[in-house]
VEXVODREN-335114 format. One record per residue: residue in three letters; residue number from 0; x negated, y negated, z of N, C-alpha, C in turn. Coordinates in Angstrom, 1 decimal, always signed. Atoms other than C-alpha are relative to their C-alpha. Layout:
# residues N
resn=ALA, resi=NUM, nu=X, nv=Y, nw=Z, cau=X, cav=Y, caw=Z, cu=X, cv=Y, cw=Z
...
//
This chain:
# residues 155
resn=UNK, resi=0, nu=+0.9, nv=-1.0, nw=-0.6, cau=+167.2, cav=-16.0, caw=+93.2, cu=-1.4, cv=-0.6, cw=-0.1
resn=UNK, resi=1, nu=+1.2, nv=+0.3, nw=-0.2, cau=+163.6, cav=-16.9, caw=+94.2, cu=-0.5, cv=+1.6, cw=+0.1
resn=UNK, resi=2, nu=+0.6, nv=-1.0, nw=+0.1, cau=+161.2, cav=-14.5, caw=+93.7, cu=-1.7, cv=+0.0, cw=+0.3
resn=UNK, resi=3, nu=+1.1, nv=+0.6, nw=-0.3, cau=+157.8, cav=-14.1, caw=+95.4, cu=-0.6, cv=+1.1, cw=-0.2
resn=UNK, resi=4, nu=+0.7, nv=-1.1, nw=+0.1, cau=+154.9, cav=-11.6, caw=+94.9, cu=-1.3, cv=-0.6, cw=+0.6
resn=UNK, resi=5, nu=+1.3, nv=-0.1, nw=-1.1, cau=+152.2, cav=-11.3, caw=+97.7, cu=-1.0, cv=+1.0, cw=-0.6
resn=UNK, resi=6, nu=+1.3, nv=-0.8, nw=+0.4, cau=+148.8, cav=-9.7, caw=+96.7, cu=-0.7, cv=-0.2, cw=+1.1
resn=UNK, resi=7, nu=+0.8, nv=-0.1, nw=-1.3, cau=+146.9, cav=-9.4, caw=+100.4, cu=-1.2, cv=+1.0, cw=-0.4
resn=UNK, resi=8, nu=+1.0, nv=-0.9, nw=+0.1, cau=+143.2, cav=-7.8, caw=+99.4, cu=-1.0, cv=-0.7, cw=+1.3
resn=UNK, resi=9, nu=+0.8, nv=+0.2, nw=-1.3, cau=+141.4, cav=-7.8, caw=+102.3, cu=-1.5, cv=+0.1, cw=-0.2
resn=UNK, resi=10, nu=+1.3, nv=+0.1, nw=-0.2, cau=+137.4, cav=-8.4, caw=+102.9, cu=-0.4, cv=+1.9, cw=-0.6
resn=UNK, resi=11, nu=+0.5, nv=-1.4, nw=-0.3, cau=+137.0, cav=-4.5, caw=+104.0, cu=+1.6, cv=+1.0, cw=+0.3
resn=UNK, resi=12, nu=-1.0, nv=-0.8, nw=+0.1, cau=+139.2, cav=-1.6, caw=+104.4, cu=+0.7, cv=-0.2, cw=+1.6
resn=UNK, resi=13, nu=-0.4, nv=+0.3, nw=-0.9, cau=+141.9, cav=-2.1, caw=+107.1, cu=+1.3, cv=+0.1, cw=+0.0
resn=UNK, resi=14, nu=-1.6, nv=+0.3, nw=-0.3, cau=+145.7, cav=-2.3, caw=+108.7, cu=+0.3, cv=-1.4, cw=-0.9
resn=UNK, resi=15, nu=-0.6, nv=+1.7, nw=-0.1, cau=+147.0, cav=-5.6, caw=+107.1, cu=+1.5, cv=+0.1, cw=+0.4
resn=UNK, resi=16, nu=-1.8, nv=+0.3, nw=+0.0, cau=+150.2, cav=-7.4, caw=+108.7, cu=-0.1, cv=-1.1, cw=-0.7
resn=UNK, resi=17, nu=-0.8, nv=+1.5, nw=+1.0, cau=+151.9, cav=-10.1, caw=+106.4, cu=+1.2, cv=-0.3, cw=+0.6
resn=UNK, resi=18, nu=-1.3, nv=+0.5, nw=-0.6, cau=+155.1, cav=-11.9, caw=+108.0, cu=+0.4, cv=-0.8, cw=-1.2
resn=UNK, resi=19, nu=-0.6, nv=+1.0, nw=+1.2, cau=+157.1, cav=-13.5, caw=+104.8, cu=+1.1, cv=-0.7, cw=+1.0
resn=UNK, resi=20, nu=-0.4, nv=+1.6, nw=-0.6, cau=+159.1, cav=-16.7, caw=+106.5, cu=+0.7, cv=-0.7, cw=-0.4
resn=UNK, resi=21, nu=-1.1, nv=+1.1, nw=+0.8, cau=+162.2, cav=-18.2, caw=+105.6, cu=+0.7, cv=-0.8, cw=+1.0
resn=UNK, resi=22, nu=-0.7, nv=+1.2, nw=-0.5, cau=+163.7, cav=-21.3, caw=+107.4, cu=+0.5, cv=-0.6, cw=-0.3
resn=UNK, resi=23, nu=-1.2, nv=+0.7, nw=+0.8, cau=+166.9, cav=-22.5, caw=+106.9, cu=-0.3, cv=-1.3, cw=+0.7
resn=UNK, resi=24, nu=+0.1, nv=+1.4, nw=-1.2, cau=+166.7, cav=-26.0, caw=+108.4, cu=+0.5, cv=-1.6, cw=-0.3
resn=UNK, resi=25, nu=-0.9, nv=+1.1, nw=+0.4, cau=+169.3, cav=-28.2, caw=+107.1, cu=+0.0, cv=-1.5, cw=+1.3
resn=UNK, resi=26, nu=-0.1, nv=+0.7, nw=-1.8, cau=+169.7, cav=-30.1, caw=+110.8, cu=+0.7, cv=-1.6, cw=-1.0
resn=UNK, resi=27, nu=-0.7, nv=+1.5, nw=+0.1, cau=+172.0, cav=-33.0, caw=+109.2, cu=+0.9, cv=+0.2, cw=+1.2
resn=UNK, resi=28, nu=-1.0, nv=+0.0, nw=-1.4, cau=+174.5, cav=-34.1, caw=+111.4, cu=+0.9, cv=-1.3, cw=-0.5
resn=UNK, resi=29, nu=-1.4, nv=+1.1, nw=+0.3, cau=+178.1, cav=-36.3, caw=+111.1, cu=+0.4, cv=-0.4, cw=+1.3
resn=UNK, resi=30, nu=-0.9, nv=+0.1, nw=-1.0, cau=+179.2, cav=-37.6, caw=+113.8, cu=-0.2, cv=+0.4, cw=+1.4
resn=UNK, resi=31, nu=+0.8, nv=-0.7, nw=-0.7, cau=+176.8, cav=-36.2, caw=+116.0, cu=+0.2, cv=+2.3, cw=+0.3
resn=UNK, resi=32, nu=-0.2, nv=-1.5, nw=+0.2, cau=+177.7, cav=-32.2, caw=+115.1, cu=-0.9, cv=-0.2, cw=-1.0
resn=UNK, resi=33, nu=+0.7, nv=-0.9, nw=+1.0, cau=+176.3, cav=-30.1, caw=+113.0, cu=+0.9, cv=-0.2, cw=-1.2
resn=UNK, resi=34, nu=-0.5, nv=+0.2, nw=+1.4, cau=+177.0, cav=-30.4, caw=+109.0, cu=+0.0, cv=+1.7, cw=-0.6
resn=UNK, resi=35, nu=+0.6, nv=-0.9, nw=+0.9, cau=+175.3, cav=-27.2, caw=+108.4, cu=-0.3, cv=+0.9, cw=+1.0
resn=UNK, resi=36, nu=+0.6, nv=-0.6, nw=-0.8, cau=+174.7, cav=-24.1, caw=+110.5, cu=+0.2, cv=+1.6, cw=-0.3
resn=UNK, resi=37, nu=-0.5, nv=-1.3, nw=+0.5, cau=+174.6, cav=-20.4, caw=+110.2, cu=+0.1, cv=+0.9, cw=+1.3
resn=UNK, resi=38, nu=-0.1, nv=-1.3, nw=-1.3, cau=+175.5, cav=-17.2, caw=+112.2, cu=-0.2, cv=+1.4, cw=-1.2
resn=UNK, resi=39, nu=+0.2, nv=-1.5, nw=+0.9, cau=+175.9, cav=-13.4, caw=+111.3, cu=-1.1, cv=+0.1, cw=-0.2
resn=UNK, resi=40, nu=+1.4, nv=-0.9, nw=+0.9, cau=+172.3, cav=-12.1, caw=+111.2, cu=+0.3, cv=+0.9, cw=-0.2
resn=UNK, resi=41, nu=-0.4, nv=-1.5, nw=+0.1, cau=+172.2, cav=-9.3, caw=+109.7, cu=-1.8, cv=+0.6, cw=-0.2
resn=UNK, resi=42, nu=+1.5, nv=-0.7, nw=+0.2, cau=+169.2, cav=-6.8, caw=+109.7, cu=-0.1, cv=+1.0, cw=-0.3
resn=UNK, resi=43, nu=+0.1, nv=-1.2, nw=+0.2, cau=+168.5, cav=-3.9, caw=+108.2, cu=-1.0, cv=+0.5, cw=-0.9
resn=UNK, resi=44, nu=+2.1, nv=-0.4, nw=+0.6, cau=+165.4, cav=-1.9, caw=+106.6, cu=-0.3, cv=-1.2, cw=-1.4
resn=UNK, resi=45, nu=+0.6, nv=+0.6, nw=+1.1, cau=+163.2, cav=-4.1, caw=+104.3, cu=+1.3, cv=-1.5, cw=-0.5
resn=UNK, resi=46, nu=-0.7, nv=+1.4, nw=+0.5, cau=+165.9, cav=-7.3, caw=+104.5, cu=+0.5, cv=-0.6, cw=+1.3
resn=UNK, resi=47, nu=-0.1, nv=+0.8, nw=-1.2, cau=+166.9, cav=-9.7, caw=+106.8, cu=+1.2, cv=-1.0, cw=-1.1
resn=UNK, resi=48, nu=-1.0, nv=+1.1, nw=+1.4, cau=+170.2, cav=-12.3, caw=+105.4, cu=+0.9, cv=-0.7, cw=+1.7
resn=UNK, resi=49, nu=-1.2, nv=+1.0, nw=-1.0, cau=+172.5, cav=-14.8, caw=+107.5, cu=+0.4, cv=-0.8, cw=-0.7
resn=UNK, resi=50, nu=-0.7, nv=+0.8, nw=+0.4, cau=+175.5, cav=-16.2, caw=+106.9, cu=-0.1, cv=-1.5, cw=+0.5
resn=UNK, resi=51, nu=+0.3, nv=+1.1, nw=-0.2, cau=+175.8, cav=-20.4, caw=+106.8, cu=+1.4, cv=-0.2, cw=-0.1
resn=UNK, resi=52, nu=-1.3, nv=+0.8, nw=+0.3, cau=+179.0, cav=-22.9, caw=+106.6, cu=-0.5, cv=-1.5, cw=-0.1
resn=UNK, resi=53, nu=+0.4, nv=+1.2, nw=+0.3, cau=+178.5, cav=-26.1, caw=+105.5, cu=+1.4, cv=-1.2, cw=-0.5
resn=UNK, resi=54, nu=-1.5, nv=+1.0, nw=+0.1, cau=+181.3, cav=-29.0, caw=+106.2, cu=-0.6, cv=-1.3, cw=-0.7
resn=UNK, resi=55, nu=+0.1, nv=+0.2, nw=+1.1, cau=+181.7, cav=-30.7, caw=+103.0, cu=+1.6, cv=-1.1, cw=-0.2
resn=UNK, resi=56, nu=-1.1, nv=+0.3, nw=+1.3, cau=+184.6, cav=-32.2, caw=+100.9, cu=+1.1, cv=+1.3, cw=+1.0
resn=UNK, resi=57, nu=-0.3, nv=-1.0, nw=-1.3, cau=+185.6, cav=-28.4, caw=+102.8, cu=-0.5, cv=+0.6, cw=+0.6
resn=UNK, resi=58, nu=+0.8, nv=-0.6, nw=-0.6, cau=+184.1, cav=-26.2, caw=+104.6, cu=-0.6, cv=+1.1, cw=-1.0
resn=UNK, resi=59, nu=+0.3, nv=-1.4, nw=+0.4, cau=+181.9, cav=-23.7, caw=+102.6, cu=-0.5, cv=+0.7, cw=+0.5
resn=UNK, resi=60, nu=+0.6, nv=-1.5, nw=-0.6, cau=+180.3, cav=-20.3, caw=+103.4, cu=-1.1, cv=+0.4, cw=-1.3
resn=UNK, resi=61, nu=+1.4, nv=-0.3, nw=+1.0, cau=+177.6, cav=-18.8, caw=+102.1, cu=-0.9, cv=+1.0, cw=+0.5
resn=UNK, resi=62, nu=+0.6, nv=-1.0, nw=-0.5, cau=+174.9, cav=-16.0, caw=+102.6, cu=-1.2, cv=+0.1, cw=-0.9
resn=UNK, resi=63, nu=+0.9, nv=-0.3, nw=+0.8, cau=+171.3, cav=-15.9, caw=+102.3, cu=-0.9, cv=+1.1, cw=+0.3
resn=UNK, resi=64, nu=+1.1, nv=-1.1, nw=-0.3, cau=+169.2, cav=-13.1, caw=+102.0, cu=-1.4, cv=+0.6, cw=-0.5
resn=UNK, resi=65, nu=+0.8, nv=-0.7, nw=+0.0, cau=+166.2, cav=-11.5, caw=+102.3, cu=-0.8, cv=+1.1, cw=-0.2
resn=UNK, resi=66, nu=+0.2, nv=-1.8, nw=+0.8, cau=+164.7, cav=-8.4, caw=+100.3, cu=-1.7, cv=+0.1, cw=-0.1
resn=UNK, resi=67, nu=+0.9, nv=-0.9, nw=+0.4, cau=+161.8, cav=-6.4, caw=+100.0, cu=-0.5, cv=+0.7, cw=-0.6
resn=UNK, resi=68, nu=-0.2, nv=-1.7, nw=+1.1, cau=+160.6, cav=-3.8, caw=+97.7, cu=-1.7, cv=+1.0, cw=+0.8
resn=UNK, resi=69, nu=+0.7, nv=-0.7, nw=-0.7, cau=+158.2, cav=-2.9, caw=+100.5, cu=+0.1, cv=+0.3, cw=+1.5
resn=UNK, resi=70, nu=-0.5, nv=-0.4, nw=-1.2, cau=+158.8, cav=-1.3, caw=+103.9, cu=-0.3, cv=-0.9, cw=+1.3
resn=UNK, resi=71, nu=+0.0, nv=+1.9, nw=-0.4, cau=+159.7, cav=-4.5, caw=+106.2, cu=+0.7, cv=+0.7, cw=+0.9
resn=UNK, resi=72, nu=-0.6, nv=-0.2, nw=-1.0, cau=+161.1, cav=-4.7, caw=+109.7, cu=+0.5, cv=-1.5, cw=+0.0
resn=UNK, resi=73, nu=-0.9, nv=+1.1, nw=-0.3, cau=+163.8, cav=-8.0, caw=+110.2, cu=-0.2, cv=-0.1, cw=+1.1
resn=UNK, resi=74, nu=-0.5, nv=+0.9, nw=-1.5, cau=+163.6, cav=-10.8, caw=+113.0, cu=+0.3, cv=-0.8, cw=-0.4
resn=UNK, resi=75, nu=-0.5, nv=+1.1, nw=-0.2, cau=+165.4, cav=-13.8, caw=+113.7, cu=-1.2, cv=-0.2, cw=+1.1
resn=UNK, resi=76, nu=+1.0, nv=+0.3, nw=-1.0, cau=+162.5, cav=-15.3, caw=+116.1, cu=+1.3, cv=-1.1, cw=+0.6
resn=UNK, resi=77, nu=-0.9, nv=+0.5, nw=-0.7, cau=+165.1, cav=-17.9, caw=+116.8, cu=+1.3, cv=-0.1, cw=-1.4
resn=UNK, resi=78, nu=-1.4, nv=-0.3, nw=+0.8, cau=+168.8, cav=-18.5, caw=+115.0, cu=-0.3, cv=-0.4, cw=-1.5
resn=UNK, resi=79, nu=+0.0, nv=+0.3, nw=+1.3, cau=+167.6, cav=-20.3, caw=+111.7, cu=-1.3, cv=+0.5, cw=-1.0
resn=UNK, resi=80, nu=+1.0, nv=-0.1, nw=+0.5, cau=+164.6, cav=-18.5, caw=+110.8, cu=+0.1, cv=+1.5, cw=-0.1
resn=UNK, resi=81, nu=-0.4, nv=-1.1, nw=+0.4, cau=+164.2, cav=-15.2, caw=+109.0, cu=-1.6, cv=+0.9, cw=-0.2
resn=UNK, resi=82, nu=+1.5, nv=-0.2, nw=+0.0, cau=+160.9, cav=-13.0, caw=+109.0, cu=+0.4, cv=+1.7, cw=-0.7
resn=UNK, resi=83, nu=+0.4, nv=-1.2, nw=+0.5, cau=+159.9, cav=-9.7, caw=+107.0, cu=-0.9, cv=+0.2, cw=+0.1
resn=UNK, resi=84, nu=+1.0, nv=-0.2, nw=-0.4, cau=+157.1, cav=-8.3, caw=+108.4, cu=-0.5, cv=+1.2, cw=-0.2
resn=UNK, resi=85, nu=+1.0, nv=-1.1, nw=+0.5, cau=+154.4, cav=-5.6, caw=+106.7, cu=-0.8, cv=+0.6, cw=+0.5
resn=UNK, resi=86, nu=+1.2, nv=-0.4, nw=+0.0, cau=+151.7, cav=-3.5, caw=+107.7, cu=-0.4, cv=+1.5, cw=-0.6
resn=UNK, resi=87, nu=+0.7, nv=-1.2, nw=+0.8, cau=+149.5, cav=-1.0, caw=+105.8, cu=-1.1, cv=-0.1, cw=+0.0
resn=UNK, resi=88, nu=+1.8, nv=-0.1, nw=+0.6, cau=+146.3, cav=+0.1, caw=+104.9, cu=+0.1, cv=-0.5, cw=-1.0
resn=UNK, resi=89, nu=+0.6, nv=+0.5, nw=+1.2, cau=+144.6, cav=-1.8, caw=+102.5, cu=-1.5, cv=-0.3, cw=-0.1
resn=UNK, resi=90, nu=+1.4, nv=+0.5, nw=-0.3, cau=+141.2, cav=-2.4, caw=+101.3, cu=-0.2, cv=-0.6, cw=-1.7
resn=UNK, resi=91, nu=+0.0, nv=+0.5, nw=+1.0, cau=+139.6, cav=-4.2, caw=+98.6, cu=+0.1, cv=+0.8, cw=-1.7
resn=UNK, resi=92, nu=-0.3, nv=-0.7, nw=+1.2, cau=+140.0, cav=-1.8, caw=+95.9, cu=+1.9, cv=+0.6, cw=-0.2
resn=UNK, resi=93, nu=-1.1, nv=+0.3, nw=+0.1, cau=+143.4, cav=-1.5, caw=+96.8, cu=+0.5, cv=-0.4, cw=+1.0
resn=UNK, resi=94, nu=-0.2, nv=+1.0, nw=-0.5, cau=+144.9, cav=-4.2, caw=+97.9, cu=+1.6, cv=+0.5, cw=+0.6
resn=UNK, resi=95, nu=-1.5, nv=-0.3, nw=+0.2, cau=+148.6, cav=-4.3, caw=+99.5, cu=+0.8, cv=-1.6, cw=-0.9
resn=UNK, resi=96, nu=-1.0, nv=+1.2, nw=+1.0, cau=+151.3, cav=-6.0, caw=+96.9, cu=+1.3, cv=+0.1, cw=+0.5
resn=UNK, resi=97, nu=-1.1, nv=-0.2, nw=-0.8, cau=+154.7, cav=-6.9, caw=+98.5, cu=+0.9, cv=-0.9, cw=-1.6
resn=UNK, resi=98, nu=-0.7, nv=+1.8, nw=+0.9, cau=+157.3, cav=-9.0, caw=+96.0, cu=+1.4, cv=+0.3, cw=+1.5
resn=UNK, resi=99, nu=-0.8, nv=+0.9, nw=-1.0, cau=+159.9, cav=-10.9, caw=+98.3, cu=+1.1, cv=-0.3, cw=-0.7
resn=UNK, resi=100, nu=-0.5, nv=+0.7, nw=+1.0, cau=+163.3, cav=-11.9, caw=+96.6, cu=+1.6, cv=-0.5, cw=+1.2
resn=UNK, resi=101, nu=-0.9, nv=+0.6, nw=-1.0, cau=+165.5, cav=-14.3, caw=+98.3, cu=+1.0, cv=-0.5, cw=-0.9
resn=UNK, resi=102, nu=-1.6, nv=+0.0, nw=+0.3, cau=+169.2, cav=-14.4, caw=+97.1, cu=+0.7, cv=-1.1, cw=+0.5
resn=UNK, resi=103, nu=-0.8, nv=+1.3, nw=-0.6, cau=+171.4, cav=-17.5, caw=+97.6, cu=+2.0, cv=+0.6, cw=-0.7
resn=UNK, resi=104, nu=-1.6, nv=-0.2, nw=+0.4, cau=+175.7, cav=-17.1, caw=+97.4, cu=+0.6, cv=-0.7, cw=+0.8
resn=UNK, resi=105, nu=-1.2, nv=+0.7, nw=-0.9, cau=+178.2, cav=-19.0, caw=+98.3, cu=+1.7, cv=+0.0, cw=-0.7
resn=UNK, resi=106, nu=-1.3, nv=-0.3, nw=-0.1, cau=+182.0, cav=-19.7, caw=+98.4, cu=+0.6, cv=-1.5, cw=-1.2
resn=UNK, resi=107, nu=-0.3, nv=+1.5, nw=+0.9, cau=+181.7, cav=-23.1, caw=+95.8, cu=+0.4, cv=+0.3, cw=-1.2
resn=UNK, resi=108, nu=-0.7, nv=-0.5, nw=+1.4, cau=+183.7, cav=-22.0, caw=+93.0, cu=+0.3, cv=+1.7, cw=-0.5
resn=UNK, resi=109, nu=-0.1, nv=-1.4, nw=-0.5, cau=+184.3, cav=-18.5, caw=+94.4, cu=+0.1, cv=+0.3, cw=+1.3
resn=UNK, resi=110, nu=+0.0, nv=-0.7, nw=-1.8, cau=+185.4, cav=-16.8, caw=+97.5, cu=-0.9, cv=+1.0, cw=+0.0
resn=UNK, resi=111, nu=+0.3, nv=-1.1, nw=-0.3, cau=+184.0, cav=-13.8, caw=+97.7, cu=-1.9, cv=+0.2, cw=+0.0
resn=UNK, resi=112, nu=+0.8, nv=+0.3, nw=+0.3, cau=+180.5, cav=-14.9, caw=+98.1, cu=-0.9, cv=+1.6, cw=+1.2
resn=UNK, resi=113, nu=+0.4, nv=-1.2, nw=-0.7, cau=+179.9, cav=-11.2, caw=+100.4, cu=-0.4, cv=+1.1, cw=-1.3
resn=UNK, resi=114, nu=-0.4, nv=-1.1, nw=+0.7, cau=+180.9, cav=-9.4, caw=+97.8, cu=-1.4, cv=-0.2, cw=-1.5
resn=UNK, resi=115, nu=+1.1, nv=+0.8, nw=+0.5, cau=+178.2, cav=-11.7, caw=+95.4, cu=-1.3, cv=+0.3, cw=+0.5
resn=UNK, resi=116, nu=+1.4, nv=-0.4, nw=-0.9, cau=+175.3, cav=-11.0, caw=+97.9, cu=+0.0, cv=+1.3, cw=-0.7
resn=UNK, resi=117, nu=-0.2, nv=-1.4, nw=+0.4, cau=+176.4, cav=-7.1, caw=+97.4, cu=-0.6, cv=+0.0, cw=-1.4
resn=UNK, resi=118, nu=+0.2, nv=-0.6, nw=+1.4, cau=+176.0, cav=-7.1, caw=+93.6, cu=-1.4, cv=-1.0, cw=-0.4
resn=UNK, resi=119, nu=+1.3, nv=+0.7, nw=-0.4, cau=+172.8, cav=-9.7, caw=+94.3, cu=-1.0, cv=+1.1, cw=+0.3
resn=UNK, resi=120, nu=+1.3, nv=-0.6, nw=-0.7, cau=+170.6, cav=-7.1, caw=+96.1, cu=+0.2, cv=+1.8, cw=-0.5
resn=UNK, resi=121, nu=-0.2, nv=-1.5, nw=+1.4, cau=+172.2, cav=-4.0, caw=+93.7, cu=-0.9, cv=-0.4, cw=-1.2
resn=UNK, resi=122, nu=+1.1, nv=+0.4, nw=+1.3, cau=+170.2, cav=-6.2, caw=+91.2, cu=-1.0, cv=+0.2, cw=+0.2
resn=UNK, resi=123, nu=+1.4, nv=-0.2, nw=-0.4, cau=+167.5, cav=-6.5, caw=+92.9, cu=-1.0, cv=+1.8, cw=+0.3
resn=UNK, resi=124, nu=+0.4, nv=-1.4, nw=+0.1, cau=+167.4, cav=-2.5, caw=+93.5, cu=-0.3, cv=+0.0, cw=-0.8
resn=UNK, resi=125, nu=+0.0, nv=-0.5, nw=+1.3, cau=+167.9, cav=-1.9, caw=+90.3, cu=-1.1, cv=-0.2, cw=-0.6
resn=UNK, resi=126, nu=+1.2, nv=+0.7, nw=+1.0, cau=+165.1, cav=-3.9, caw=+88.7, cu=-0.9, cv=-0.2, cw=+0.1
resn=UNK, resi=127, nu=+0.6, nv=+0.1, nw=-1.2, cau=+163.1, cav=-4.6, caw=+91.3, cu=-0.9, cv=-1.0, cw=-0.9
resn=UNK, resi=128, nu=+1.1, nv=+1.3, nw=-0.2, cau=+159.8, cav=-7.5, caw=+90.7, cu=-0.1, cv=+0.3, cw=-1.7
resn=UNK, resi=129, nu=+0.7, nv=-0.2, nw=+1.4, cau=+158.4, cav=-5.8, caw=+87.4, cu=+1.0, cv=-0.4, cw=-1.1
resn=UNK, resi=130, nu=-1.5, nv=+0.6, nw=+0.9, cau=+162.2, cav=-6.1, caw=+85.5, cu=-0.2, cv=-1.0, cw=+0.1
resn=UNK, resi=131, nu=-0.6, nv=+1.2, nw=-0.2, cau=+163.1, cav=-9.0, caw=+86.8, cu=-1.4, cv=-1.4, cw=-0.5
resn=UNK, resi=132, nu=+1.7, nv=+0.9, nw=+0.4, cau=+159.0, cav=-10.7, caw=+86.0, cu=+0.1, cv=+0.0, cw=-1.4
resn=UNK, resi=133, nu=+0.0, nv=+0.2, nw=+1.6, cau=+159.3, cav=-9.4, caw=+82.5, cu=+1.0, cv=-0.5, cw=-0.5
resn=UNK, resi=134, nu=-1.3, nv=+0.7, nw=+0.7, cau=+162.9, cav=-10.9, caw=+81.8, cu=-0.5, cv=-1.5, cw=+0.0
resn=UNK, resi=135, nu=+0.6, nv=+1.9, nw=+0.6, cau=+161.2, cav=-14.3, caw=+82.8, cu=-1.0, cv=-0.1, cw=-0.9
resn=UNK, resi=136, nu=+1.1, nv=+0.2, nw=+1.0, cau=+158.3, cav=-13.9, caw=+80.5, cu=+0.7, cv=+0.1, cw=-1.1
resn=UNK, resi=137, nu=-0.6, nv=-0.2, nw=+1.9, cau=+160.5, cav=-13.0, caw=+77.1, cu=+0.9, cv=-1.2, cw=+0.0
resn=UNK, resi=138, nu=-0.8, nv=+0.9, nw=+0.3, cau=+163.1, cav=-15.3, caw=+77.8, cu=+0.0, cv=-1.4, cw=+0.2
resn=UNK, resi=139, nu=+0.5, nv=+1.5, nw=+0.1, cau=+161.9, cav=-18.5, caw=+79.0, cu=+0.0, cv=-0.2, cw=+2.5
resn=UNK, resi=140, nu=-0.1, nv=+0.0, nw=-1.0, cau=+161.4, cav=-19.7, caw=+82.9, cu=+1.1, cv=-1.0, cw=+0.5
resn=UNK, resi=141, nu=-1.0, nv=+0.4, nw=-0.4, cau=+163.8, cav=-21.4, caw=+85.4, cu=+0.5, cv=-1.3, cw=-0.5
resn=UNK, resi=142, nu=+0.2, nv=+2.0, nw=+0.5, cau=+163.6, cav=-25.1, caw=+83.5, cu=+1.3, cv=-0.1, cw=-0.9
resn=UNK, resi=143, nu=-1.7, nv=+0.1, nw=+0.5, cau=+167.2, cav=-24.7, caw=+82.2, cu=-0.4, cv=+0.8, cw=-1.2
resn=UNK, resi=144, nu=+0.1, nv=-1.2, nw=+1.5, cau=+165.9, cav=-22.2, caw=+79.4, cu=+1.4, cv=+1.3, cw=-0.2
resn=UNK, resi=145, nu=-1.3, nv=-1.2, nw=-0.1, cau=+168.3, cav=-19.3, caw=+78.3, cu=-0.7, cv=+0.5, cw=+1.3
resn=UNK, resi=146, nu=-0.1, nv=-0.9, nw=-1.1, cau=+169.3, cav=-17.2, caw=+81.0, cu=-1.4, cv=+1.2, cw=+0.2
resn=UNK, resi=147, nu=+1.3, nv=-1.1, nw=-0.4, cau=+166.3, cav=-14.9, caw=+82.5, cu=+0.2, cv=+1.0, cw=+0.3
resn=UNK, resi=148, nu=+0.0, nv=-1.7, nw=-0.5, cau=+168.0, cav=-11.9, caw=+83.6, cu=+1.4, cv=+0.1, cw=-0.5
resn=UNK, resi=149, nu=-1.5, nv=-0.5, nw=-0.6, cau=+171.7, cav=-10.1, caw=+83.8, cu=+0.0, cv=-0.3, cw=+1.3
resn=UNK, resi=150, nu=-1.0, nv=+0.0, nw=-1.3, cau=+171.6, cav=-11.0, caw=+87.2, cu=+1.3, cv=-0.7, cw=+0.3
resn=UNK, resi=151, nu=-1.9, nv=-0.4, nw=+0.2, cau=+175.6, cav=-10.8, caw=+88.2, cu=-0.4, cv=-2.1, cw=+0.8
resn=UNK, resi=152, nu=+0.0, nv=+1.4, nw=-0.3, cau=+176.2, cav=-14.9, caw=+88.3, cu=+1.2, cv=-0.4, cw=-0.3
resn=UNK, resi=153, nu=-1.4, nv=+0.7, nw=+0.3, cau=+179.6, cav=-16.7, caw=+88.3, cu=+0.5, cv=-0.5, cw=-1.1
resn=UNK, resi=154, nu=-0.4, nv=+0.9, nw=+1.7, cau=+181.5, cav=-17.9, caw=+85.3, cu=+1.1, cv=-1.0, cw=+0.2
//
């Protein structure tokens, strides 16, 4: 899981838009195909996610997604790119804060990498930026330290 937290304070008091921007963009190629490509957008309030396959050793699957813990409308602008897009009043005394948290699953030592996403963005409900910020401060950050959260991870 990646995790991002936007702070947008603006000059003066105003609408702000923020577009957060994810691009898959593997673009290898075998043989002159594609190695790596995704489908299945999916959209729905405050996330955006699309499935991937990636021919390998075998073919894996995978699904990445897109979350908000602030009221976001989903586009695909074209097939490999993912947008969450903001607006609110904000002004310098209060600013708008968004956190972002992008989910990675796949099917590499597990099928059920749908079902993975699912209990992925139930975490993310649950805990949302502040949880999930203070688990990395007590317990150490991503640099191979103990684990930083419960988030649901394969064994």
């Amino acid at each position: 899981m990646l995790v991002v937290k936007k702070i947008v304070s603006p000059k003066k008091e105003g609408v702000v838009k923020f577009d957060f921007v994810y691009t898959f963009a593997p673009k290898t190629r075998a043989k002159g195909r594609e190695r790596v490509n995704t489908f299945n957008r999916i959209v729905q309030p405050n996330r955006a996610a699309f499935e991937y396959q990636a021919i390998g050793a075998k073919v894996y699957k995978g699904m990445i997604s897109l979350a908000s813990d602030f009221p976001s409308s989903a586009t695909f602008p074209d097939g490999d790119t993912a947008v969450l897009s903001a607006h609110a009043k904000a002004s310098p005394e209060k600013p708008l804060e968004i956190a972002y948290f992008i989910t990675f699953n796949d099917n590499f030592g597990s099928s059920d990498y749908k079902a993975a996403d699912a209990a992925a963005q139930k975490f993310v409900a649950e805990n949302g930026f502040g949880k999930i910020f203070a688990a990395t401060k007590t317990r150490g950050r991503s640099t191979g330290a103990a684990r930083t959260s419960t988030y649901p991870t394969r064994r």
